[in-house]
N, C-alpha and C positions, 0 to 999 in steps of 0.2 A: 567455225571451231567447235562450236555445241554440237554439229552434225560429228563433226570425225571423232569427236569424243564418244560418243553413243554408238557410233557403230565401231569401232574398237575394244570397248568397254562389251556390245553383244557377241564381240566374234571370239572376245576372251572365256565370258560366263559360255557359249559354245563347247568351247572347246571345253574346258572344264567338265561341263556337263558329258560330256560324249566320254571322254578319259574316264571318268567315276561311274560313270552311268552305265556303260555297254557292261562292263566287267560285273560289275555289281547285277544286274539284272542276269547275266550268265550263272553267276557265283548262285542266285538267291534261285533262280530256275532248279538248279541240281540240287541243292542243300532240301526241297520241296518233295522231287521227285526220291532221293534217298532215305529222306527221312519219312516219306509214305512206304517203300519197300521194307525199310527196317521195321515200321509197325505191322505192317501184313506177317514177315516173317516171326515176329513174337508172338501176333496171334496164333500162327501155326503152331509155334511151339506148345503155348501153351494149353492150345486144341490138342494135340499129341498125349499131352499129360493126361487131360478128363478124359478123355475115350482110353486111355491107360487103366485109369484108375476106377472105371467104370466094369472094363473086363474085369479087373480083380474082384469088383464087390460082385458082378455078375448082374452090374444091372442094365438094363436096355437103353439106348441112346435115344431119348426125346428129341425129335428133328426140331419142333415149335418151340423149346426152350432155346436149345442152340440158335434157332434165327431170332429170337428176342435179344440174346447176348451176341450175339455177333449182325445188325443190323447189315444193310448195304453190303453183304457177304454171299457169293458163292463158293460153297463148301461142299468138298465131295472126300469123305471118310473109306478106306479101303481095310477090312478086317481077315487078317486070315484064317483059314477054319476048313471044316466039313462040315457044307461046301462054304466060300467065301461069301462075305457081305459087303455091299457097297452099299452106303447112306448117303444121299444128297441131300443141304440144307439152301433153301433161299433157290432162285433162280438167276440165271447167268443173265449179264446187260445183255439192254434190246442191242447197243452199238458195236458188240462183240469184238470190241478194244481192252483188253485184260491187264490186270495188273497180278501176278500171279509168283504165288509162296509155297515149298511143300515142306513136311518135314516127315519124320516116319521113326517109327524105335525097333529096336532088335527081336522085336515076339511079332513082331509082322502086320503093326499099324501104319496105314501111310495116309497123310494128312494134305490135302491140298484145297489152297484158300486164294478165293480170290477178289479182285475190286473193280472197279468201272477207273479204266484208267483217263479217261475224258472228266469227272472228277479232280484229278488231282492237273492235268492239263489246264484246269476251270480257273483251278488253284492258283496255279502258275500264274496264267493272265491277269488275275485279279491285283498279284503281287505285281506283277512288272507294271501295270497301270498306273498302279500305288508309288510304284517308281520315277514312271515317267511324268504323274502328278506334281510330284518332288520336284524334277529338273526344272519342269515350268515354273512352277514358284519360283525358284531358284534364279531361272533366266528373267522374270519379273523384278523381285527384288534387285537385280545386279542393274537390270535396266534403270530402276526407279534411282537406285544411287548414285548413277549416273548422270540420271538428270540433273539430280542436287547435284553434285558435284559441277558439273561442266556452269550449272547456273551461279555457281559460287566463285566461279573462274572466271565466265563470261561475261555478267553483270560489272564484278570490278573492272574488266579492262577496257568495257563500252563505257564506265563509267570515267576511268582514265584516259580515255580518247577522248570526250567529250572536255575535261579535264586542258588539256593539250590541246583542243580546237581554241577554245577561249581565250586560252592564252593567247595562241595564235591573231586572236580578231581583239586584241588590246584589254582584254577584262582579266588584270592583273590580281583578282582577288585569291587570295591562299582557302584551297576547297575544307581543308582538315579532316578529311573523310578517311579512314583506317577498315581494312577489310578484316584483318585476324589470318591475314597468310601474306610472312614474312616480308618475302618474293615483293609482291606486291605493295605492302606497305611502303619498303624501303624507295618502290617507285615512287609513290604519292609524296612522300616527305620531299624528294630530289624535285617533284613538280612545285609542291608547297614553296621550296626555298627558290627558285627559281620566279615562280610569282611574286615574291616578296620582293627579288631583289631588282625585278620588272617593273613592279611598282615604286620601288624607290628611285628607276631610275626616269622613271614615265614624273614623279614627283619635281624631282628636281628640273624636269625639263620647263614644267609648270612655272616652277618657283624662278627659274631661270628669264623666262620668256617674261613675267610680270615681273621681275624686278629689272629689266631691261627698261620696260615701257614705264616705268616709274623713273625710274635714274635716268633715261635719254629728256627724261620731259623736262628738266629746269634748264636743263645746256640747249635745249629746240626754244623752250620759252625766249632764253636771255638771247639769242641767235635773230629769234623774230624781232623783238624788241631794237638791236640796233639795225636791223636791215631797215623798220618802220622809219628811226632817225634817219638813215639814209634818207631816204626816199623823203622824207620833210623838210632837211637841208641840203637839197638840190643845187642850189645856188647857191652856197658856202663853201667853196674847197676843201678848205680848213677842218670844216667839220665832217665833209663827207669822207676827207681820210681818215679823221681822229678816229669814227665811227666804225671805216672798213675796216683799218686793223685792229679794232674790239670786236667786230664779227670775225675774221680772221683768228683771234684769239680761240671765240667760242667754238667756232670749226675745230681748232684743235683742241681744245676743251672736250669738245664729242666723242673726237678719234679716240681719245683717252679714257674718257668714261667707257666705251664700248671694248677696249682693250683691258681695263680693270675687269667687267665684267665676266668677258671670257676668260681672263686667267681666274677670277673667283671660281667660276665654273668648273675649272680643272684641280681646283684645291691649289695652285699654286702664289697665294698672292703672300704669305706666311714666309715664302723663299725670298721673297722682292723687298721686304723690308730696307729701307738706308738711310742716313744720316739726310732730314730734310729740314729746311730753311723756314719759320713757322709765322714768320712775317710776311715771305714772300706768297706764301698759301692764302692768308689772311687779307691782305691786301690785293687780292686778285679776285678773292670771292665780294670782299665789301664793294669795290671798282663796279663787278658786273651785278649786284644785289642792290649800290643806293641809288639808281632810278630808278626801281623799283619801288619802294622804301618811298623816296620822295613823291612820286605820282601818288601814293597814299598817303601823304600829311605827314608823314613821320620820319625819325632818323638810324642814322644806321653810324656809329664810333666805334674806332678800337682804343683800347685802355691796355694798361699791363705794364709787365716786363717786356722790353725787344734784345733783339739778338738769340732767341733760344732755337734749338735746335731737337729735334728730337726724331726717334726712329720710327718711319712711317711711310707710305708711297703716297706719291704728292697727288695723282690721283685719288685714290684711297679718303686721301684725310678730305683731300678739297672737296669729296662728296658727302662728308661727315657734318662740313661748315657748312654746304651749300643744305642741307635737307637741316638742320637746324635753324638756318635761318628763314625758309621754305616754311618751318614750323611756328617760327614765332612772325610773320610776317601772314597765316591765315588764321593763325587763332591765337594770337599776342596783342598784345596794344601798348601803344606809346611809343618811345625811344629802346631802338635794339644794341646794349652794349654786347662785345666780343673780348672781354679781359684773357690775357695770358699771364701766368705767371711759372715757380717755379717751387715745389716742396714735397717733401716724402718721396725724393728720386722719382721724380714725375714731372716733366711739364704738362700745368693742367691750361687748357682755351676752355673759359665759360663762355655760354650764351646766354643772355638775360634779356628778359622784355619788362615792361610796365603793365601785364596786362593782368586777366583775372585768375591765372595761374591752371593750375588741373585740378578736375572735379578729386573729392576724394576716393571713389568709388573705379577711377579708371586708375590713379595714381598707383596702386601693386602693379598692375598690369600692362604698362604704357608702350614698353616695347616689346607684349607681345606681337602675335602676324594677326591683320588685320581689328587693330582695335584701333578705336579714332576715337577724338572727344569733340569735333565740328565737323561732321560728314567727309571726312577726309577718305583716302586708302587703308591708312593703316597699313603703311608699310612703310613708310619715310624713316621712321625713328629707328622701328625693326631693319631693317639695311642697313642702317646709322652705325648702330650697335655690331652688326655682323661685321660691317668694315673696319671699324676700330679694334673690332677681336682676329681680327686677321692681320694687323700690323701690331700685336701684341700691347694693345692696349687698350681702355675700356669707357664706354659712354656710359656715366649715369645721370638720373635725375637727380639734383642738390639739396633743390627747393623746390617747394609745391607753389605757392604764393610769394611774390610772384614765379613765373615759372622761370628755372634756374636749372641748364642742363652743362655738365661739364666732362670733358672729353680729357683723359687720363694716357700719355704718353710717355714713352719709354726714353730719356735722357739719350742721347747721340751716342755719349761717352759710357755709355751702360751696355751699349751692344754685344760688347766679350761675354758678357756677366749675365746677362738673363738671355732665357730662352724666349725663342716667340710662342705664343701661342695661339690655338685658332679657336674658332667658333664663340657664341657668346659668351661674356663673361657671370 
């Protein structure tokens, strides 16, 4: 592109130059040659006058005065009389190329004067040089602008290719680079937002993929755990069925975890909201959470109000219980109660432990993305929170000490009346 620029940009200063240039060097050639004729012929003239005014006084024509005033001149004076006189001043060029003027008055002086026409030929040359000087500049400078220019053009669009390969090979970063010609700008912002929204979507694929392998881990945990029972009551019928269809549960426990997921993924879990059962939730998570619970020395009761109902995808919420309880079962202690109750147009399920609660320094920040207060993820609570704002309702901390988290839902019969809302609270 730099090449077709420069040589487009010299074939225009060309032509330019030839258009201005031929006519003007024509133009300035004659105005040279005329304007040398016109001074030869006024010196005639006014040669005609002094040998005029000479015969009157009657005095004799000094040849060496006339060539001192008329340098570079030959001059030949013709007087009439008895008998005629002719005066010659100066001698004629060695190149016997003339430039030649006469003039003459009515008493019968006749004046002729002449110049070295190779002189004013000299003349010419020197001018049209002085011209053709000019053009080169000319075609110089046109050239130099060019270069700036095509590199002012060229630089931004290698720089904008470069810009667009990156993107291409996954490096979502927004460049911010502005060149100062419009054109071009307006491309760079269109790449800029494009990267951005590349990267937002490169992000979430992120966020996706590890909150996947977070959320599949407690339903693969409690999954191994009863397949272990299997396999240890072998020889119990009784138990080896109790057992198969609690794995059988968890199997569908998974399906559904990875079914929340991707509709979280798609922004749709906000549409799926409905009237769910908060016992039945409850009692499905503590069922697959108190052997757990008990292999560590500890217990696991629900307390509250029963029978509440409230708006929420039974997925959704059971991953809400399950990572609260996931929380207070690696960095709780004691006895884990689950109270539900009912006030402020809300069914609230707390989670409560005995243990030493949350530092104060993590407590503002507990469900930001990756903060932990026992070497954890740090994401358990953060998902917690995202899933409960996506069934229009909201996870907070209660209590610091012990630690007290409670989970804020939307009454069954409130569904006409409030909107859902998504993202955290």
């Amino acid at each position: 592109m730099r090449r077709r620029l420069l040589s487009s940009t010299l074939v225009v200063a060309v032509i330019a130059v030839l258009l201005l240039g031929v006519p003007l060097g024509v133009v300035v050639s004659r105005l040279i040659v005329d304007e040398a004729a016109q001074e030869l012929g006024a010196e005639a003239k006014r040669l005609v006058g002094e040998v005029e005014y000479a015969r009157i006084q009657e005095t004799p024509l000094d040849p060496q005065q006339l060539e001192q005033k008329y340098p570079k001149r030959f001059i030949q004076i013709w007087e009439r009389g008895a008998p005629p006189r002719l005066t010659v001043v100066g001698d004629p060029p060695p190149s016997g190329h003339l430039m030649t003027e006469d003039a003459q008055t009515n008493t019968g002086v006749y004046v002729r004067i002449s110049r070295d026409r190779d002189q004013v030929e000299q003349d010419v040359r020197a001018r049209l040089l002085l011209i053709v000087a000019l053009a080169v500049a000319a075609m110089a400078v046109a050239v130099s602008l060019a270069v700036v220019q095509s590199r002012r053009l060229t630089l931004p669009l290698q720089d904008l290719a470069k810009i667009a390969d990156r993107l291409g090979s996954g490096d979502a970063r927004p460049s911010k680079h502005r060149y100062g010609i419009p054109e071009l700008d307006r491309v760079a912002q269109v790449l800029d937002r494009s990267a951005t929204r590349i990267s937002d979507l490169l992000t979430r694929e992120r966020e996706f993929a590890t909150d996947a392998s977070h959320q599949l881990r407690t339903p693969l945990t409690g999954l191994t755990m009863r397949l272990e029972e299997i396999v240890a009551s072998a020889d119990e019928p009784d138990v080896v069925r109790e057992e198969g269809e609690a794995a059988i549960v968890q199997a569908e426990r998974l399906t559904a975890v990875i079914d929340e997921l991707l509709a979280a993924a798609r922004r749709q879990r906000h549409a799926q909201a409905e009237p769910v059962a908060i016992d039945e939730v409850l009692i499905q998570q503590i069922t697959e959470w108190e052997p757990v619970f008990r292999e560590a020395d500890r217990t696991l009761q629900l307390d509250g109000a029963r029978g509440l109902k409230a708006m929420a995808t039974t997925g959704g919420f059971g991953q809400v219980v399950a990572s609260l309880l996931e929380n207070s079962l690696r960095h709780g202690g004691g006895a884990v109660t689950v109270t539900t109750s009912y006030g402020d147009n809300y069914v609230v399920v707390e989670v409560a432990d005995e243990g030493p609660g949350i530092a104060d320094e993590i407590a503002p920040k507990i469900f930001e993305r990756n903060v932990s207060g026992g070497g954890g993820t740090g994401l358990g609570l953060t998902l917690a929170r995202a899933l409960a704002a996506a069934d229009g309702g909201r996870l907070e901390l209660v209590r610091r000490r012990p630690a007290t988290f409670a989970v804020f839902l939307r009454p069954a019969e409130d569904d006409g009346r409030n909107r859902v809302v998504s993202g955290p609270a």
